[in-house]
N, CA, C and O atoms as a Tripos MOL2 file, in Angstrom:
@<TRIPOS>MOLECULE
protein
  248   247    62     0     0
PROTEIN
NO_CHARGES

@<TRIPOS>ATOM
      1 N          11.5500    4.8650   -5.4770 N.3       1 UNK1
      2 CA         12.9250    4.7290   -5.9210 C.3       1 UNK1
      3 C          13.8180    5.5180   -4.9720 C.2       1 UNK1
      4 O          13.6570    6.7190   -4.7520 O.2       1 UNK1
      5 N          14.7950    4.7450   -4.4100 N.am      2 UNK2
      6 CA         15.4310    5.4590   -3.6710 C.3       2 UNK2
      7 C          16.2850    6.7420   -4.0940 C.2       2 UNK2
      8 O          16.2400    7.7990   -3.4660 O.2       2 UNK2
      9 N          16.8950    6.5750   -4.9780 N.am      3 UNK3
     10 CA         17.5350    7.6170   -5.7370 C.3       3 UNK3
     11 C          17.1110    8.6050   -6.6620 C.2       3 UNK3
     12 O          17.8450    9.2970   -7.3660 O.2       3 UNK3
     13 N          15.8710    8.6190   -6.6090 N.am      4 UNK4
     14 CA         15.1490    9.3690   -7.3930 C.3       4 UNK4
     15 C          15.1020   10.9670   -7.3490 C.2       4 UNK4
     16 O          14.5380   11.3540   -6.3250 O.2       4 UNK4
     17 N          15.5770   12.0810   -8.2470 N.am      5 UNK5
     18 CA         15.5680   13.0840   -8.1660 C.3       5 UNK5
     19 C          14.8440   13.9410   -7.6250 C.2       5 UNK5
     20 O          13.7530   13.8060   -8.1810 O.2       5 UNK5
     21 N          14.7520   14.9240   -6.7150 N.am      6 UNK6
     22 CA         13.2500   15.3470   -6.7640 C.3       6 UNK6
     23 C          13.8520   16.9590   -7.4210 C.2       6 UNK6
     24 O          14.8970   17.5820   -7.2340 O.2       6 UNK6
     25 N          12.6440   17.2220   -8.2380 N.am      7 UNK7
     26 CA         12.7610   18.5270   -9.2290 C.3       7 UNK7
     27 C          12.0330   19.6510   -8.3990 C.2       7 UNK7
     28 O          11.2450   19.4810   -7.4680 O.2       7 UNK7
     29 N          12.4210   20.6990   -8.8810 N.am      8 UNK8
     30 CA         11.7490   21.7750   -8.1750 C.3       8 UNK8
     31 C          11.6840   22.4750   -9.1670 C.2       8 UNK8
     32 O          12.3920   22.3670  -10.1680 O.2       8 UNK8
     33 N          10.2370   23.7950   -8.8440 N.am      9 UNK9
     34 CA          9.9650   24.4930   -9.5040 C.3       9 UNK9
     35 C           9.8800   24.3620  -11.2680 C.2       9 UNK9
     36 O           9.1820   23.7100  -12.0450 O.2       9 UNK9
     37 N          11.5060   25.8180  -11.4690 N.am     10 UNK10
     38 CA         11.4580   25.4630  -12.2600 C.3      10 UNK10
     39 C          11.6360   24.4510  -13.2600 C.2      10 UNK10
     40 O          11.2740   24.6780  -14.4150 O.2      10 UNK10
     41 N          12.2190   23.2280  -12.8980 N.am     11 UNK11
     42 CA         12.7890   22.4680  -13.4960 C.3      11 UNK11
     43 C          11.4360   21.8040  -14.3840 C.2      11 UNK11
     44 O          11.3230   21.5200  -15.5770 O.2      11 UNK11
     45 N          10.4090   21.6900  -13.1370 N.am     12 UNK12
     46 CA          8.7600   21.0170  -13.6010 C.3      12 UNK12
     47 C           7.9590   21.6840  -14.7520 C.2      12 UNK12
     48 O           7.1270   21.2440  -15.5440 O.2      12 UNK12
     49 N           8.5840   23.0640  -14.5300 N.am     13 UNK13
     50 CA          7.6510   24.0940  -15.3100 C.3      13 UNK13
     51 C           8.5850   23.8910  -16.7750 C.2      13 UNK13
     52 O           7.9880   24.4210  -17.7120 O.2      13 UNK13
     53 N           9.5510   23.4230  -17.0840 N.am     14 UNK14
     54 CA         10.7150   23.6400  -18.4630 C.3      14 UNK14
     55 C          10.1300   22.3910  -18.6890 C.2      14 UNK14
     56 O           9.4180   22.5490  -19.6810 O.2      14 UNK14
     57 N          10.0160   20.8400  -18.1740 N.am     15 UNK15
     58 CA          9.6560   19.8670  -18.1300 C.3      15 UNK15
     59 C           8.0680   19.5560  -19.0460 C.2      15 UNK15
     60 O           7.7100   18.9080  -20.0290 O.2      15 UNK15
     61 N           7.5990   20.2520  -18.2580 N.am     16 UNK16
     62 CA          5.9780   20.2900  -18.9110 C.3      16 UNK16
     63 C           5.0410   21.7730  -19.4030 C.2      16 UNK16
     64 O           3.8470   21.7480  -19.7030 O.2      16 UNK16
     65 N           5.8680   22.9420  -19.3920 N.am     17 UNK17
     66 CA          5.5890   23.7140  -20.0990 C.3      17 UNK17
     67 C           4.0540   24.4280  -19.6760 C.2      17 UNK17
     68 O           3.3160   25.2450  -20.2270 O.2      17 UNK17
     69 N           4.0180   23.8290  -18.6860 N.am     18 UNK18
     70 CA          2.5060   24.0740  -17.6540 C.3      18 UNK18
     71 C           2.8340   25.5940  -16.6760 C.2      18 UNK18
     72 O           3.9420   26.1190  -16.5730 O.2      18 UNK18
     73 N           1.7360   26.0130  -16.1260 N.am     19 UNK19
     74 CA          2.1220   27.3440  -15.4090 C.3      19 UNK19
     75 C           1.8850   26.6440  -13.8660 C.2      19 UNK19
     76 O           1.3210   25.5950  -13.5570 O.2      19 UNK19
     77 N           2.4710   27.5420  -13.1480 N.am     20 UNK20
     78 CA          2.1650   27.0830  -11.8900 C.3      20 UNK20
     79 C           0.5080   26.8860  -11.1500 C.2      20 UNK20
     80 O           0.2310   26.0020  -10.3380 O.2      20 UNK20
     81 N          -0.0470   27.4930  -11.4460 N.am     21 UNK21
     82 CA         -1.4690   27.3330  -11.2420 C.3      21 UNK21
     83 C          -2.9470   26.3720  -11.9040 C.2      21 UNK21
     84 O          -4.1130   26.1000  -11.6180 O.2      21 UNK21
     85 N          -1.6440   26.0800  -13.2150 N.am     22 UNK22
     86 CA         -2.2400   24.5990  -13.9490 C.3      22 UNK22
     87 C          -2.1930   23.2010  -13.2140 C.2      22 UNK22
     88 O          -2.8980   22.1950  -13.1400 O.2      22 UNK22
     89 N          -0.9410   23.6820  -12.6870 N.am     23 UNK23
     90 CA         -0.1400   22.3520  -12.0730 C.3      23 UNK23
     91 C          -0.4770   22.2800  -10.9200 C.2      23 UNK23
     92 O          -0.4390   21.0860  -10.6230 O.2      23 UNK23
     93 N          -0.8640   23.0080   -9.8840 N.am     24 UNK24
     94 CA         -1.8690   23.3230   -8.7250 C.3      24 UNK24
     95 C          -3.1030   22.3530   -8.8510 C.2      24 UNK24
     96 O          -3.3380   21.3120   -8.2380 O.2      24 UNK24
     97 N          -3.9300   23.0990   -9.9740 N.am     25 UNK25
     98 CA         -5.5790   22.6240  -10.1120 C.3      25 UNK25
     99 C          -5.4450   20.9220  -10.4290 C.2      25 UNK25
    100 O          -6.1620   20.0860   -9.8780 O.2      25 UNK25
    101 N          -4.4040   20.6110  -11.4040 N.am     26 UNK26
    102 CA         -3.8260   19.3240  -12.0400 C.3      26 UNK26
    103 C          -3.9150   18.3820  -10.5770 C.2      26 UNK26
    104 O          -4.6640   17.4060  -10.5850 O.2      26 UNK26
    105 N          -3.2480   18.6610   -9.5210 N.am     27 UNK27
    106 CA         -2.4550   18.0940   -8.2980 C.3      27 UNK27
    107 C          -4.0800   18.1440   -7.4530 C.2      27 UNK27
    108 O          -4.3010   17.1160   -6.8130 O.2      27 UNK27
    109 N          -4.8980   18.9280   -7.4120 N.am     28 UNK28
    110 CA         -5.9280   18.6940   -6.7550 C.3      28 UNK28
    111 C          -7.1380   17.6290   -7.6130 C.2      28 UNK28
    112 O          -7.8810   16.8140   -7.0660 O.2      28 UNK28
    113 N          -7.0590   17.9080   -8.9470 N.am     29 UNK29
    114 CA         -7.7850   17.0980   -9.3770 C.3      29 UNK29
    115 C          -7.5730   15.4560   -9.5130 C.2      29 UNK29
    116 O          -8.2570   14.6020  -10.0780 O.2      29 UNK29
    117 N          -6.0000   15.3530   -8.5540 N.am     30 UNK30
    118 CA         -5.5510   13.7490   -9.2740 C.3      30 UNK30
    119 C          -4.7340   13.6840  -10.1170 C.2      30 UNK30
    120 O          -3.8560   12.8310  -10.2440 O.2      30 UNK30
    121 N          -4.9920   14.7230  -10.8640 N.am     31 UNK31
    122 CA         -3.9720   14.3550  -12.9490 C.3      31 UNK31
    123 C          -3.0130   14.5990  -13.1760 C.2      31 UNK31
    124 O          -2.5800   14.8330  -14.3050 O.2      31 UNK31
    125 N          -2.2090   14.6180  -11.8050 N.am     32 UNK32
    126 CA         -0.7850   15.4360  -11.5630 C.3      32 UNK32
    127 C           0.2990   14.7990  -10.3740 C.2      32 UNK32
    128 O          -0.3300   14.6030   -9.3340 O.2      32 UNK32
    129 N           1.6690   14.4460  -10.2530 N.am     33 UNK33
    130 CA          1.7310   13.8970   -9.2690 C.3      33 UNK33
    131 C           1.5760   14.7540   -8.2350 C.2      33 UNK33
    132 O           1.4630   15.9240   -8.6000 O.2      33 UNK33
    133 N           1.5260   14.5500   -6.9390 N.am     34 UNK34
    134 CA          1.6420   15.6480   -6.0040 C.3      34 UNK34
    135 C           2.8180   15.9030   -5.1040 C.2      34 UNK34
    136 O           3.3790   15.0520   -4.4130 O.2      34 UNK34
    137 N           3.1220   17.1710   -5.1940 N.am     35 UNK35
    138 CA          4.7250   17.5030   -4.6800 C.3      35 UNK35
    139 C           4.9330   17.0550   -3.3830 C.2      35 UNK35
    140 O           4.0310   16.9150   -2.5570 O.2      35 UNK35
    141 N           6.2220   16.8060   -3.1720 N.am     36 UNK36
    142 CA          6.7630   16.4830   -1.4670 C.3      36 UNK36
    143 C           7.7510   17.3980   -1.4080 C.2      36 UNK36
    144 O           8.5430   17.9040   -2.2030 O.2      36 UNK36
    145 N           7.3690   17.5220    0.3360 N.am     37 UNK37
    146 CA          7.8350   18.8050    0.7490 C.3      37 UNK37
    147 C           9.1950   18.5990    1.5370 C.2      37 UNK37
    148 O           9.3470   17.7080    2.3720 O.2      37 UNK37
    149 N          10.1360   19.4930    1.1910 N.am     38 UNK38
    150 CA         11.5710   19.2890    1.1480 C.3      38 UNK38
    151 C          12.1330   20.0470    2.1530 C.2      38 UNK38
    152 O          13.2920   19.7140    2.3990 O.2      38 UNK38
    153 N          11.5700   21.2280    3.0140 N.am     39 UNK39
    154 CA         12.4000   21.8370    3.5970 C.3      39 UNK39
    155 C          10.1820   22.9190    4.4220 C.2      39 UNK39
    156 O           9.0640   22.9530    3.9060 O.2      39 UNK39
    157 N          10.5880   23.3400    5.3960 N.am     40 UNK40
    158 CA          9.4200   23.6910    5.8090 C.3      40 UNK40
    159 C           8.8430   25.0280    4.8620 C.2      40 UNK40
    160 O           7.7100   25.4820    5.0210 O.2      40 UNK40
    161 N           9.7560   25.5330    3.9260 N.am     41 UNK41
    162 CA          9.0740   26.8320    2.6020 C.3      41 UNK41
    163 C           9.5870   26.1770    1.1010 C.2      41 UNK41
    164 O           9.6900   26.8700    0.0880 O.2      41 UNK41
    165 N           9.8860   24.7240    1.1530 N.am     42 UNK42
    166 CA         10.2050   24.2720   -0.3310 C.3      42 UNK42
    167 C           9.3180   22.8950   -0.6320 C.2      42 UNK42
    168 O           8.9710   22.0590    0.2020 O.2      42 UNK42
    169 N           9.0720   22.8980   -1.9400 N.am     43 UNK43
    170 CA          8.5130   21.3010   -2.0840 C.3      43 UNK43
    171 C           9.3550   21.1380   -3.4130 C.2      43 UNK43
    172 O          10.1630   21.9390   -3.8840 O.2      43 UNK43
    173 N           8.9230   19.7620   -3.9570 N.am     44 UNK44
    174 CA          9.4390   19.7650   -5.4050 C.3      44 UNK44
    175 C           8.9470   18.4680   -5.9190 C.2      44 UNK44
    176 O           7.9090   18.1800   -5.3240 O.2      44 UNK44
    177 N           9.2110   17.7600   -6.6080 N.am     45 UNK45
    178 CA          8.4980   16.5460   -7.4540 C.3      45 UNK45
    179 C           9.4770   15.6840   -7.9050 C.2      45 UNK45
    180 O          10.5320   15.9360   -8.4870 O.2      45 UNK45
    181 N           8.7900   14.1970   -7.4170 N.am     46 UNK46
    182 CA         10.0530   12.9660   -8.0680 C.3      46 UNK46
    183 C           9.6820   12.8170   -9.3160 C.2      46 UNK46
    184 O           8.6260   12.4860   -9.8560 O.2      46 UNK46
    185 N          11.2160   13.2550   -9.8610 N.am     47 UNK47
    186 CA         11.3990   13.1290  -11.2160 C.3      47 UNK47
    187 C          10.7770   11.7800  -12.0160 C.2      47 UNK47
    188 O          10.0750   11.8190  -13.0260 O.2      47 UNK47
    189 N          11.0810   10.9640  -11.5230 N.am     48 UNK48
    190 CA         10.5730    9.3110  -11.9530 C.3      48 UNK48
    191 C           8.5680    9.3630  -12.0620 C.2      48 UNK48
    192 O           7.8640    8.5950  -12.7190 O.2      48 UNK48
    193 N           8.1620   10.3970  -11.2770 N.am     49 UNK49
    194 CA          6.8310   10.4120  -11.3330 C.3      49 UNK49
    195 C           5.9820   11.3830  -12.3960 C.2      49 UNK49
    196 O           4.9260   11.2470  -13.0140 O.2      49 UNK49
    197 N           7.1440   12.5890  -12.2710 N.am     50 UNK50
    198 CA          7.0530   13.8000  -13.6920 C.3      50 UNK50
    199 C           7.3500   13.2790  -15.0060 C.2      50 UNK50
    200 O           6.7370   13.8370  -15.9150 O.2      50 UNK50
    201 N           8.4160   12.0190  -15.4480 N.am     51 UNK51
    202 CA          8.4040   11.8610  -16.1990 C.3      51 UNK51
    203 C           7.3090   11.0280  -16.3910 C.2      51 UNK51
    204 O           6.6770   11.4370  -17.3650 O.2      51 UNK51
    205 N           6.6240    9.6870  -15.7170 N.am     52 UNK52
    206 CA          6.1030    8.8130  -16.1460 C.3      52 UNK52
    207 C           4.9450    9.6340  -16.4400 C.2      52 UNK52
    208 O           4.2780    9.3080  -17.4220 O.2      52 UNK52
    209 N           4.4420   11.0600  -15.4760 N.am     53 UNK53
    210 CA          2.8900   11.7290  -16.5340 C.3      53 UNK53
    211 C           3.4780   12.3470  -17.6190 C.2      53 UNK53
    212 O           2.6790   12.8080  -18.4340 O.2      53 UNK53
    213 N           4.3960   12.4560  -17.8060 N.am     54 UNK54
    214 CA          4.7150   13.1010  -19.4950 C.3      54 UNK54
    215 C           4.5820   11.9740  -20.5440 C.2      54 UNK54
    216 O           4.2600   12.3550  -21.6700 O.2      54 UNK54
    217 N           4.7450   10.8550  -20.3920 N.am     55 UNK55
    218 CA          5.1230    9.5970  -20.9680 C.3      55 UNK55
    219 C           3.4280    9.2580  -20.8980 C.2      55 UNK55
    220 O           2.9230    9.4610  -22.0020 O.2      55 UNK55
    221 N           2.5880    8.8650  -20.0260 N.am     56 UNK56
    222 CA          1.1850    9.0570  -20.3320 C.3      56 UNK56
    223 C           0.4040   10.0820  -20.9970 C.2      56 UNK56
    224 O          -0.7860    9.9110  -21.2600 O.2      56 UNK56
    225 N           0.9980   11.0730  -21.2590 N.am     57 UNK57
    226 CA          0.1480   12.4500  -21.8290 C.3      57 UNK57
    227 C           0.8310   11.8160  -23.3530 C.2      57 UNK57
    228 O           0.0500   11.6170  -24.2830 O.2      57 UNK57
    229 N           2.0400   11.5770  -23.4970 N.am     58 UNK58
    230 CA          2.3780   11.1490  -24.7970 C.3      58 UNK58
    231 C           1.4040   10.1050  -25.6080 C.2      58 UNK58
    232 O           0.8810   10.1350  -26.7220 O.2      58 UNK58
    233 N           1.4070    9.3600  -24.7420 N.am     59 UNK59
    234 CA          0.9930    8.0730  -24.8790 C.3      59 UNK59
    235 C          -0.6410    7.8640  -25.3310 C.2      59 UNK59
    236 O          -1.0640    6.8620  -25.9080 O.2      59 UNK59
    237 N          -1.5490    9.1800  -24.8880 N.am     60 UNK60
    238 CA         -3.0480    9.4260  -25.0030 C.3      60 UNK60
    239 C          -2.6340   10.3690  -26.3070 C.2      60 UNK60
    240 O          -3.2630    9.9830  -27.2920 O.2      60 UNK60
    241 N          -2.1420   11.0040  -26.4750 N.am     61 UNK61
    242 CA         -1.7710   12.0430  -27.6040 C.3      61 UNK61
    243 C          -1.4460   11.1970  -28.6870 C.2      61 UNK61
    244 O          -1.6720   11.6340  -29.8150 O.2      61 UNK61
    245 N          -0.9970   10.1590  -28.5710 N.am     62 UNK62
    246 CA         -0.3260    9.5110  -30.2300 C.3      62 UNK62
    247 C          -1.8060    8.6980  -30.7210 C.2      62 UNK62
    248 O          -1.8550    8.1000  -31.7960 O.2      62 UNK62
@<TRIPOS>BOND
     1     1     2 1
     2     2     3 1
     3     3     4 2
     4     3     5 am
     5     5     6 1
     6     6     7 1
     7     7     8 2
     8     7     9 am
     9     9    10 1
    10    10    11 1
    11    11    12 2
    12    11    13 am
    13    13    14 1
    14    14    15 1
    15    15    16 2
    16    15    17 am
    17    17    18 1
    18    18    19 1
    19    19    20 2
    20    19    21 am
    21    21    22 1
    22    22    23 1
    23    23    24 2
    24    23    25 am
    25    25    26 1
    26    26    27 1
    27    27    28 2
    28    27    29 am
    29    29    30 1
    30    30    31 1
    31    31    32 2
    32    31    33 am
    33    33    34 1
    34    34    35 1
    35    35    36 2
    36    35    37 am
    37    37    38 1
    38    38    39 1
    39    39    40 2
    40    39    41 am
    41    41    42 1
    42    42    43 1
    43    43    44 2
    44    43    45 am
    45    45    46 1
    46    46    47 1
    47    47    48 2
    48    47    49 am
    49    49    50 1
    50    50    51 1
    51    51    52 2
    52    51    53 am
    53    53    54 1
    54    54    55 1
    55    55    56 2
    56    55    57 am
    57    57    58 1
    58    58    59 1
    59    59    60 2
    60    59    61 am
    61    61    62 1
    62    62    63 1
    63    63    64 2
    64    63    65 am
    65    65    66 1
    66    66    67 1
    67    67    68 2
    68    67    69 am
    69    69    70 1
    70    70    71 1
    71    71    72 2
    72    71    73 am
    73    73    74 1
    74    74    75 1
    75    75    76 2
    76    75    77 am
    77    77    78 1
    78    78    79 1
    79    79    80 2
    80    79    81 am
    81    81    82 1
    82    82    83 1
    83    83    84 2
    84    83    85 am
    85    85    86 1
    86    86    87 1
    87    87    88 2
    88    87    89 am
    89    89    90 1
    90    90    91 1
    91    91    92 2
    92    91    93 am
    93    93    94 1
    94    94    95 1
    95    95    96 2
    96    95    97 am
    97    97    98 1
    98    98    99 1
    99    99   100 2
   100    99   101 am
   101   101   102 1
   102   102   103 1
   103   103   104 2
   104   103   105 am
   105   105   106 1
   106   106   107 1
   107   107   108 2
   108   107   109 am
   109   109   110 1
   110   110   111 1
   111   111   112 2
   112   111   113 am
   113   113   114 1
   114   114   115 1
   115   115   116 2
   116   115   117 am
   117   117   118 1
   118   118   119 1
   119   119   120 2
   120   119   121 am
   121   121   122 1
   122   122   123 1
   123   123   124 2
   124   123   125 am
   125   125   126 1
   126   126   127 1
   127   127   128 2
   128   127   129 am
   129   129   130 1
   130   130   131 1
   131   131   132 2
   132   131   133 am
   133   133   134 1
   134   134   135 1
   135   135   136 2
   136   135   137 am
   137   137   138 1
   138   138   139 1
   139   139   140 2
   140   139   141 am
   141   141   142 1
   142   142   143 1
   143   143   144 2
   144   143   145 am
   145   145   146 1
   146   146   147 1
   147   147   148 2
   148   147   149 am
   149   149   150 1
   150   150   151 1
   151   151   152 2
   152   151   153 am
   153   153   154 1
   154   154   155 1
   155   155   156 2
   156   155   157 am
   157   157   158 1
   158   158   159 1
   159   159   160 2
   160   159   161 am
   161   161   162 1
   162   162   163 1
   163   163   164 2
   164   163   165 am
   165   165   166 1
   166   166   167 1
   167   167   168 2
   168   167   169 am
   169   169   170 1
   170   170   171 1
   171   171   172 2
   172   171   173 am
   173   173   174 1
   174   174   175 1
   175   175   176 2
   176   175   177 am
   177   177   178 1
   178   178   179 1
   179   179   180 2
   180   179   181 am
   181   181   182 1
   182   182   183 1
   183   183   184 2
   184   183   185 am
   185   185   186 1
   186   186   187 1
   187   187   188 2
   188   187   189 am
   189   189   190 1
   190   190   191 1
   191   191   192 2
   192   191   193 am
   193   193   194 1
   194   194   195 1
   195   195   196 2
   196   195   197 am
   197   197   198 1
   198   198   199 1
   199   199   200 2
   200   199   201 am
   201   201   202 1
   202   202   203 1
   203   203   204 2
   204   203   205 am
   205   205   206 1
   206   206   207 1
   207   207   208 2
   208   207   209 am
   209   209   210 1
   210   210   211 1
   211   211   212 2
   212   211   213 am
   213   213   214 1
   214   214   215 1
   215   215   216 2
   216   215   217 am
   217   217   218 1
   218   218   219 1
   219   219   220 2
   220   219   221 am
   221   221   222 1
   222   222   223 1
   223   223   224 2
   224   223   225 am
   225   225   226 1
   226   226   227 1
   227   227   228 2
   228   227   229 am
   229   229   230 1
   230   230   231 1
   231   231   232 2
   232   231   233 am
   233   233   234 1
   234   234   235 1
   235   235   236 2
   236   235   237 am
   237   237   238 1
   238   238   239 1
   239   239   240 2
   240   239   241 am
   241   241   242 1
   242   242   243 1
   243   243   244 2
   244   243   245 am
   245   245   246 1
   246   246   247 1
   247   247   248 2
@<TRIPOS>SUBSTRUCTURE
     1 UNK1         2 RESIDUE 1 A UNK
     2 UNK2         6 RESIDUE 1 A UNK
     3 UNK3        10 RESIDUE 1 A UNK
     4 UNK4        14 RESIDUE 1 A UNK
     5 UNK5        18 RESIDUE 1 A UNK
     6 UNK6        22 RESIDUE 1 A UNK
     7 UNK7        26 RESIDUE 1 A UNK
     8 UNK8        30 RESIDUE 1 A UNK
     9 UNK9        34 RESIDUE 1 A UNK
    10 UNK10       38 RESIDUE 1 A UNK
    11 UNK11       42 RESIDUE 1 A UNK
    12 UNK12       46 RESIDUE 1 A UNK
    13 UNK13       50 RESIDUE 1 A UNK
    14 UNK14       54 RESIDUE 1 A UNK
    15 UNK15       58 RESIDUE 1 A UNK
    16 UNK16       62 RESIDUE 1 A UNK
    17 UNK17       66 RESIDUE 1 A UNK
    18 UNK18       70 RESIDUE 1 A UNK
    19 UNK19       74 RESIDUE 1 A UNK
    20 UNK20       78 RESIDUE 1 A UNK
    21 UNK21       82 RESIDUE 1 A UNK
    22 UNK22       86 RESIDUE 1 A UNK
    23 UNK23       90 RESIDUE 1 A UNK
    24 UNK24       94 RESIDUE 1 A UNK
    25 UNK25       98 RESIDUE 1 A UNK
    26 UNK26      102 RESIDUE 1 A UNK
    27 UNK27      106 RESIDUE 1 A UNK
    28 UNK28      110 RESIDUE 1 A UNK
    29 UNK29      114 RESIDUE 1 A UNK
    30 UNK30      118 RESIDUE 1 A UNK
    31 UNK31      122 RESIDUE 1 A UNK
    32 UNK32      126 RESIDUE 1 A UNK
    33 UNK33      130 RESIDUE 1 A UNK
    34 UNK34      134 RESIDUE 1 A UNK
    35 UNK35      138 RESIDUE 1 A UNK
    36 UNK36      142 RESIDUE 1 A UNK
    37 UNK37      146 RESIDUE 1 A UNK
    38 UNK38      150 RESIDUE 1 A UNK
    39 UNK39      154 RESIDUE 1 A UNK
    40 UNK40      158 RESIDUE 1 A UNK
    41 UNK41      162 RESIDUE 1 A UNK
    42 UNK42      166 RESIDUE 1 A UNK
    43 UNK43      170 RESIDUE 1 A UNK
    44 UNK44      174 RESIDUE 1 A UNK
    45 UNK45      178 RESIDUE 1 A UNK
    46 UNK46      182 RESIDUE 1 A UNK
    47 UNK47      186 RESIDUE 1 A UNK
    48 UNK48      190 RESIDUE 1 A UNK
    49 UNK49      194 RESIDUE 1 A UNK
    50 UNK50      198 RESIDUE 1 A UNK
    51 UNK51      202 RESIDUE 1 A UNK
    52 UNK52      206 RESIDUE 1 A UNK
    53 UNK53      210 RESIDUE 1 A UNK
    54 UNK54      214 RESIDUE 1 A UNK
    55 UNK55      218 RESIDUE 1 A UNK
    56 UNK56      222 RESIDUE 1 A UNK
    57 UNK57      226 RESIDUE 1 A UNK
    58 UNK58      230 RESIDUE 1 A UNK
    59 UNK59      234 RESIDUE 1 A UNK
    60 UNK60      238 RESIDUE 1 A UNK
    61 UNK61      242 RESIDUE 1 A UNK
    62 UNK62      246 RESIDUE 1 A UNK
């Protein structure tokens, strides 16, 4: 998506309530999207991809 937000930090961590080192192991195992890097000491995450794993975690949970 071209317009797609990309979130950083904290925004991911208020989002999914995960710690940073969850979301690490998550991103190596696959079960997480994986961040793109924004600046050569920043990364952050497309929003459109953070929401759609919240919307699958919902979705196995109901």
């Amino acid at each position: 998506m071209l317009n797609d937000k990309i979130l950083r930090w904290p925004d991911v961590h208020s989002a999914t309530g995960l710690s940073r080192t969850t979301v690490w192991r998550l991103i190596r195992a696959g079960k997480f999207p994986a961040s793109v890097k924004i600046t050569d000491h920043a990364t952050g995450w497309k929003q459109s991809e953070v929401e759609a794993w919240l919307s699958s975690r919902q979705a196995t949970a109901a």
